[in-house]
N, C-alpha and C positions, 0 to 999 in steps of 0.2 A: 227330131234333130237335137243333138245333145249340145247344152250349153256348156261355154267354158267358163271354170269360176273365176268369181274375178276380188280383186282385192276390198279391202274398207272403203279405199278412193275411189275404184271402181275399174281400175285398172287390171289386164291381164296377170293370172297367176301363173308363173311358169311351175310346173309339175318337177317332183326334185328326179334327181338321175339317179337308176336304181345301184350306181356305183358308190353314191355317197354313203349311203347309210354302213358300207362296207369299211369306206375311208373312214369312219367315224368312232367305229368299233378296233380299227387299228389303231388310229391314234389314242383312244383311250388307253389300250393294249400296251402300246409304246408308254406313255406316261405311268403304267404302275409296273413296267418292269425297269423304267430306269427309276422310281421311287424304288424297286426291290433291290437292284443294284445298289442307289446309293445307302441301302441300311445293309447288305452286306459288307459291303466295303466298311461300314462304320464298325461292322461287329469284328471284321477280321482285322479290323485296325486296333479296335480295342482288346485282341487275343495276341496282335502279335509287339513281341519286345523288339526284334530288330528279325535280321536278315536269318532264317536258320534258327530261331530261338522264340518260343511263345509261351502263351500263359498255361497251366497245366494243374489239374486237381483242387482241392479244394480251398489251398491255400492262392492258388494263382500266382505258382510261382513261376519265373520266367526260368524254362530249360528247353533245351535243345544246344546245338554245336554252332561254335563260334570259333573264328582265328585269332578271336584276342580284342574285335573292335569294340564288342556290345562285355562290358564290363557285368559279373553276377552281383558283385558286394564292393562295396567301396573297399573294404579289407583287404582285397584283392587285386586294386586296380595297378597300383605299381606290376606286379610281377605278366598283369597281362598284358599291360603296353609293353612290357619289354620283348614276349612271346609275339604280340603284334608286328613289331619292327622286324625281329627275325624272320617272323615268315613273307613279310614283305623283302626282305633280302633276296631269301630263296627267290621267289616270283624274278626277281630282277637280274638274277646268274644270268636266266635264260635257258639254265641247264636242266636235265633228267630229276624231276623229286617225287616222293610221293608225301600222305597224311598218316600220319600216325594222333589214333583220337587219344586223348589225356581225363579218361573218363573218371568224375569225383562228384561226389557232392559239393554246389558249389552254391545255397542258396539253403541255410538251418534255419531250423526253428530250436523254440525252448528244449525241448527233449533229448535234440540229439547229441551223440557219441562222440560229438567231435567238435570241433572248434574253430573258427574263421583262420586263429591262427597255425592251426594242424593243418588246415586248407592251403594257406598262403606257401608254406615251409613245402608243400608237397609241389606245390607250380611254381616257386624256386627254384626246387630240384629238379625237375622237369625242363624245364627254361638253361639250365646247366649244361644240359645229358644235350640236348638241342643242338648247342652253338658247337659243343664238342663235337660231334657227329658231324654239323656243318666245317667245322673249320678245320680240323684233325683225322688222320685217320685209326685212329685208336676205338673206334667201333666197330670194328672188321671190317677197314676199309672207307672210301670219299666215298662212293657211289652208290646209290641216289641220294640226294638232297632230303632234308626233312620240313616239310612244315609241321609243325604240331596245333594241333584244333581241340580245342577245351569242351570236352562233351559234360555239360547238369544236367542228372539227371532227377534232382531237386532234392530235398532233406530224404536221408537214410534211403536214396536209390527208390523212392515211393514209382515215380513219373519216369521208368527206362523205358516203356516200351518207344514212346515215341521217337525217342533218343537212341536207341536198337536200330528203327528202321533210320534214322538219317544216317547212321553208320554202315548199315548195307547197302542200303538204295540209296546213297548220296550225289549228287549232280553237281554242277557248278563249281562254288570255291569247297563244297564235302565231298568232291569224289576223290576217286584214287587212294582211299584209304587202307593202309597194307595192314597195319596192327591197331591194335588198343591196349592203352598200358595201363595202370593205378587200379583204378577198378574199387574203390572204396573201401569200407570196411567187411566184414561175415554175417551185415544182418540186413534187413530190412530185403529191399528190391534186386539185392546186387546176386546173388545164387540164380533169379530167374531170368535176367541180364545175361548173365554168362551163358547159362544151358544156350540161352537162344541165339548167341553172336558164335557157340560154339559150332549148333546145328548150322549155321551159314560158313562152317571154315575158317572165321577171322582167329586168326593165332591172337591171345592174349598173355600179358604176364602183370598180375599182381603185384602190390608193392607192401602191403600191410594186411592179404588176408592170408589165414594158416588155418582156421578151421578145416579137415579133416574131408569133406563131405566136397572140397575141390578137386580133390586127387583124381578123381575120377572121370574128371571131363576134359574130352578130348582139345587140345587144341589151345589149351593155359597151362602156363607156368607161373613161377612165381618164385619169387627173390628173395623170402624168408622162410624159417620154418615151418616145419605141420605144428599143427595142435599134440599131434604124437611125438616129434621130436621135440617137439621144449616141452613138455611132461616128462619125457626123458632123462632130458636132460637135469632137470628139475629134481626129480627121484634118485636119480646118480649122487648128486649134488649134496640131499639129505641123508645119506646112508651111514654117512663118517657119525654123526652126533645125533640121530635120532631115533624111536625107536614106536613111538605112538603119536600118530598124525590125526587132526580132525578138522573136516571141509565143510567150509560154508562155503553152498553153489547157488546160482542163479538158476531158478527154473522156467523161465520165460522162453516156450519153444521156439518163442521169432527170434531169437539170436544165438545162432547153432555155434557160433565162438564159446561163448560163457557155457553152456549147458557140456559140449561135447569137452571142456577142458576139465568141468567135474566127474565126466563118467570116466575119463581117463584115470582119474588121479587115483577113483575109486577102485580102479582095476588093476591099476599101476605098482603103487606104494607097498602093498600087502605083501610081506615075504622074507624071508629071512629073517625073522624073527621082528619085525615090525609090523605094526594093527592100525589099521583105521576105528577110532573111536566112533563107534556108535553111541544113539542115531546122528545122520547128516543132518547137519542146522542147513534148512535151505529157505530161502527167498522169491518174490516174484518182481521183477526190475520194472513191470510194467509199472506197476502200484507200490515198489518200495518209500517209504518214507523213515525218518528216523524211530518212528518207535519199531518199524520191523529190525531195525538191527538192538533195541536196545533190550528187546526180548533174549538176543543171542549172548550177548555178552553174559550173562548167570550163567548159561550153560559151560562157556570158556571156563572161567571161572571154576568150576565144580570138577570138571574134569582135567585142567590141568594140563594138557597136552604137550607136547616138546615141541611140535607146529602147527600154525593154522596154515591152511590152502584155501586160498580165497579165488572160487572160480567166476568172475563175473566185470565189469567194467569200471576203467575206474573211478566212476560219479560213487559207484554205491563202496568201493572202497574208501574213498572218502568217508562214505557215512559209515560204514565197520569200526573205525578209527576213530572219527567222532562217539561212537558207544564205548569202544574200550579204554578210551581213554577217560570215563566214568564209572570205568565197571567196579564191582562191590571187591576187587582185591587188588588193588592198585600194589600192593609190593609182587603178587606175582609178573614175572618177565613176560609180556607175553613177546612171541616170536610169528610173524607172518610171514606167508611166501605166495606169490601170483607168479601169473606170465606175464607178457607184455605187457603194459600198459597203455602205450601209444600216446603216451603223455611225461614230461619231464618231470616226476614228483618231488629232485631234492632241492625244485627251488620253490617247491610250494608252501608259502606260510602258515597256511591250514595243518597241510601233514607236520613242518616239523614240529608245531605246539601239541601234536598228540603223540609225535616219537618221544617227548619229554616227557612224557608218564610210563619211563617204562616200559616203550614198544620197540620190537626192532623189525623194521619192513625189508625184505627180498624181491628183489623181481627182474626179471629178464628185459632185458633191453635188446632191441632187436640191429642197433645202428650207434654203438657209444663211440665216440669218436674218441674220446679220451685212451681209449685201447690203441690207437696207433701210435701212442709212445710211452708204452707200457713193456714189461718183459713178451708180450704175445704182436709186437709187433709184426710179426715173421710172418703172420697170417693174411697182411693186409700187402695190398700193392702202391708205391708211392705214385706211381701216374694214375692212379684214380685218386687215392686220399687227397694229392696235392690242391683239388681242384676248390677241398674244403683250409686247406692249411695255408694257404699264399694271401699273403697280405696283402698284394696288390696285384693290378693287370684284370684286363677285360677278359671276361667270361669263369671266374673266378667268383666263389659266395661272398669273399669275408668285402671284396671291393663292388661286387655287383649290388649285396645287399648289407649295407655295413648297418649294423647294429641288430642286426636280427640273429636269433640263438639255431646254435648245431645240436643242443642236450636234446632234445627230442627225439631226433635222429631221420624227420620223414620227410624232409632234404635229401638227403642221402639215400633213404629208401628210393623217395620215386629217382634221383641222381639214375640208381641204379636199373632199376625196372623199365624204365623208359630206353637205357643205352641198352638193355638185354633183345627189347622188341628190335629197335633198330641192328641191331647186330644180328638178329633173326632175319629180319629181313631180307639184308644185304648177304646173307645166305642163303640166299630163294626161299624166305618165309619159313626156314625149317629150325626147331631152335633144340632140334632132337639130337644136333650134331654138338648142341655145346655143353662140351662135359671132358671129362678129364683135361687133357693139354690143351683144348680149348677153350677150356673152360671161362668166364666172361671174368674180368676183373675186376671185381667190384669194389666199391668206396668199403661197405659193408663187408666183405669178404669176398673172398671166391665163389662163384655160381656158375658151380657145375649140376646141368642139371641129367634128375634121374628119371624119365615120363612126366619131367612139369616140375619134380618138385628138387630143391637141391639138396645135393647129398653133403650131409654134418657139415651143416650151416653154422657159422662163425654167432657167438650169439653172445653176451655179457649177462653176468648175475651180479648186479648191484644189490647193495648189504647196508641202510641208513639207519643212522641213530641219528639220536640227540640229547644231550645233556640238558637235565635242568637248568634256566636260568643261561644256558649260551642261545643264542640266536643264530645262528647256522649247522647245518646236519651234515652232518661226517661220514662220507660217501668211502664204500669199499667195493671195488671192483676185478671178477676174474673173466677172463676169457673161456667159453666153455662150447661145447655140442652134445648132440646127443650119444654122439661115441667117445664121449673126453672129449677128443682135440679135435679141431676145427678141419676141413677139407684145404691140402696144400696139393699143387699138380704134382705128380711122383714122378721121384729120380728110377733113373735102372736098379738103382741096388737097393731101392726101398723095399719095404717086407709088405706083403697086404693089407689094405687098410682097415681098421676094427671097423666093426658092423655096424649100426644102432640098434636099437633093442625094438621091438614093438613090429 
C-alpha cells in the first residue's frame, strides 16, 4: 500500500497540479517580455525626437518630416512656427489641401556648405510661396490648399533614405504629399535622394542645384541655371577683355557642382583666339587647408593671367583670397571669376580686406534683388518681386521677417521653387506645361521651363572691389543669361529667341 507523504509537521502533502508548473513558465514568460517591452520602448524613446522625426547616423541627428512643431536648430525656430500656424490654418478651412515636402538640410555640422542662416532665408522663402498660394490665386489658381512639411534630411543630405521613404510612404499628418521642393545643394546625399523620389514619380523642383548631371532625371525641375548655362554665360561675359584664362578647380568627386563647373570651363573658354593656361592648379575640398592654396598663388603670379576661374565653394574661395592677397606680386591686378556662390560675399569683412590688395572678384548671382530696379527691370515681374519689396502687410518678407537680408538671394530662390511645385500641382502635377506664356513668374525671373530646366534663366554678374584703406566694397551689377538676355514671354511680332550655346 503506497503511502502518502506527509509534511515536517506531519501533515498531508497535497501533490502540485500538473497545470502549474505550466502557469509558471508563462508567467516567467510574461515578466521578461514586458521587461523586453519596457527597454524597447526606452530604446525607441531614446531614437525618437518627436512625431515623424528620429535620430539617424553617426552623428544622431534628429531628421525626418515635420509640419513645423519639432523645431531642427534654434536658428530656425521663428520661421517654423510661422509654417506651423499656416499649416494649422489649412487644417481649419476644412477644405481640399494637399503636402508639399520643403526637403533641406536642416541640422550641420562643422564641414558643411551652408549655413543655419542660408537655411533659415530658404524656409522664409518657403513660408512666403505658402501663404501666397493659400491666400491668392497667383499660383495657378486657390485649389488645393497647401501645407508645407519641412523634410532633414541631416548635414549634406548624408540620412535621405529614411526621409525618401516618409515621403512616399507617408501616413497620418505626412500623407498626401504632391511635390517636394528645395532639395538642398549638388553634393553629398541629395543626387541619390532625387534618383529615388524620381523612380516613385514625385515631381520635384530645386531651388539652388545647377549641377549638370540633374538634367537628366525624370520628374525635377529647377528654378535656376545649369552648370552649362552659367559657364555660358560666364565665357560670353569674358570675351570683350580677355584673352588667357587659368582655372583653379576643386577635385573632390563627392561634389559634382565644383568638379563639373571646372570641366566646363575647361572645355568652354578655348576659342577664338583665347587659351587656357596650362597646367590646371587644382585642389582637393576634402582636405583643403590654407597651405593648399598658398602653393597656388606663385603659380598666378608667374603666369599672369587676364582671369582666374575659381571652380569650387565658397569656404575655399575664401581661402584663394586669403593666399592672394599675400601672393609674392601684390601690384599684379589679379582678376577672379566663379559661379554662384550661394552666399552674399559684398558684405563679408574677410573678402573685402583681401579685395584691398589688388583683387577684383566676379560671380554670378543667382536671385540679386537689387536688379529689380536697375535698367533690366523689364525681366522681372512686380507681383512676385513686390512680396520682397513692400514694407509692410502680412505675408510679405521685409514685415514677416524684419531685419533679416534679401543679398543672398535663397529667399527668393525657394520664394520661387516652392510656388513652381505648387503651380505644378495645381496643374495635375505636370510642370512640362509651364513654359513660354505660361511660364511661372518668378521673384528671380521668369521660369519657363524646358524638360526641368529653365530656358535663359535671368541671372546677375556681380563685379567687387575695394580700395585700400576704405571699408566698404563697391558692388557692379549686370543682368545677364546664357543667350545675353534673359527669357521674357514673346509678343507676336517678336523675332525668335537666341539660343544658349552648349
Amino acid at each position: 500500500m503506497n503511502q502518502r507523504a506527509t509534511s515536517p509537521a506531519g501533515s498531508a502533502s497535497i501533490p502540485p497540479h500538473p497545470l502549474w508548473k505550466w502557469a509558471k513558465i508563462a508567467a516567467v514568460v510574461l515578466v521578461l517580455a514586458l521587461i523586453a517591452g519596457a527597454v524597447a520602448v526606452i530604446v525607441i524613446q531614446r531614437s525618437r525626437c518627436a512625431d515623424g522625426v528620429s535620430k539617424e547616423g553617426p552623428r544622431n541627428e534628429c531628421v525626418g518630416v515635420t509640419d513645423g512643431s519639432y523645431v531642427f536648430a534654434e536658428e530656425l525656430h521663428q520661421a517654423e512656427e510661422k509654417i506651423r500656424i499656416e499649416n494649422q490654418w489649412v487644417l481649419d478651412q476644412g477644405k481640399e489641401y494637399v503636402n508639399i515636402a520643403y526637403f533641406e538640410p536642416m541640422t550641420l555640422i562643422d564641414n558643411d556648405v551652408t549655413t543655419y542662416t542660408a537655411v533659415r532665408h530658404g524656409l522664409e522663402g518657403a513660408y512666403l510661396s505658402q501663404r501666397r498660394a493659400n491666400r491668392t490665386n497667383e499660383w495657378n489658381g486657390d485649389k488645393p490648399l497647401f501645407r508645407l512639411l519641412l523634410a532633414n534630411p541631416g548635414s549634406q543630405a548624408r540620412q535621405w533614405k529614411p526621409v525618401v521613404e516618409q515621403i512616399i510612404n507617408g501616413t497620418g499628418p505626412t500623407d498626401r504629399i504632391a511635390a517636394v521642393a528645395g532639395l538642398g545643394q549638388s553634393i553629398g546625399g541629395t543626387p541619390d535622394a532625387v534618383k529615388q523620389l524620381s523612380e516613385h514619380s514625385m515631381i520635384m523642383v530645386g531651388s539652388v542645384i545647377t549641377a549638370d548631371l540633374f538634367s537628366d532625371i525624370d520628374n525635377l525641375a529647377r528654378v535656376v541655371p545649369t552648370n552649362t548655362n552659367e559657364v555660358s554665360a560666364i565665357v560670353e561675359h569674358l570675351k570683350a577683355d580677355t584673352k588667357r584664362a587659368m582655372l583653379v578647380t576643386d577635385t573632390n568627386k563627392a561634389d559634382p557642382f565644383a568638379t563639373n563647373l571646372g570641366d566646363l570651363f575647361r572645355n568652354m573658354y578655348p576659342g577664338d583666339g583665347r587659351v587656357l593656361v596650362e597646367p590646371t592648379e587644382e585642389y582637393q575640398s576634402s582636405d583643403a587647408g590654407p597651405s593648399s592654396f598658398s602653393g597656388i598663388a606663385p603659380e598666378i603670379c608667374f603666369a599672369k593671367p587676364d582671369v582666374i576661374f575659381f571652380a569650387g565653394r565658397f569656404r575655399d574661395l575664401k581661402r584663394l583670397l586669403d593666399a592672394l592677397a599675400l601672393r609674392p606680386c601684390p601690384t599684379t591686378r589679379m582678376r577672379i571669376i566663379t559661379g554662384d556662390t550661394v552666399v552674399d560675399l559684398s558684405t563679408d569683412e574677410q573678402v573685402r580686406r583681401n579685395l584691398a590688395k589688388n583683387i577684383q572678384l566676379e560671380h554670378l548671382h543667382l536671385a540679386d534683388w537689387h536688379a529689380w530696379t536697375g535698367t533690366a527691370q523689364g525681366f522681372f515681374i512686380s507681383r512676385s518681386t513686390e512680396y520682397f519689396t513692400e514694407q509692410s502687410g502680412e505675408g510679405y518678407f521685409l514685415s514677416e521677417f524684419p531685419g533679416e537680408s534679401r543679398d543672398d538671394g535663397l529667399a527668393i530662390l525657394a520664394f520661387d521653387a516652392v510656388g513652381t511645385a505648387m503651380s505644378a500641382v495645381r496643374r495635375n502635377r505636370d510642370f512640362t506645361r509651364l513654359h513660354g506664356q505660361s511660364a511661372v513668374p518668378g521673384a528671380s525671373g521668369y521660369v519657363s521651363l524646358d524638360s526641368g530646366d529653365p530656358e535663359r534663366k535671368a541671372m546677375s554678374v556681380l563685379t567687387l572691389t575695394a580700395a585700400p584703406g576704405d571699408s566698404t566694397t563697391t558692388v557692379g551689377r549686370q543682368v545677364i543669361s546664357c543667350a545675353g538676355t534673359p527669357f521674357l514671354p514673346r509678343k507676336e511680332t517678336d523675332p525668335d529667341p537666341p539660343v544658349c550655346p552648349g
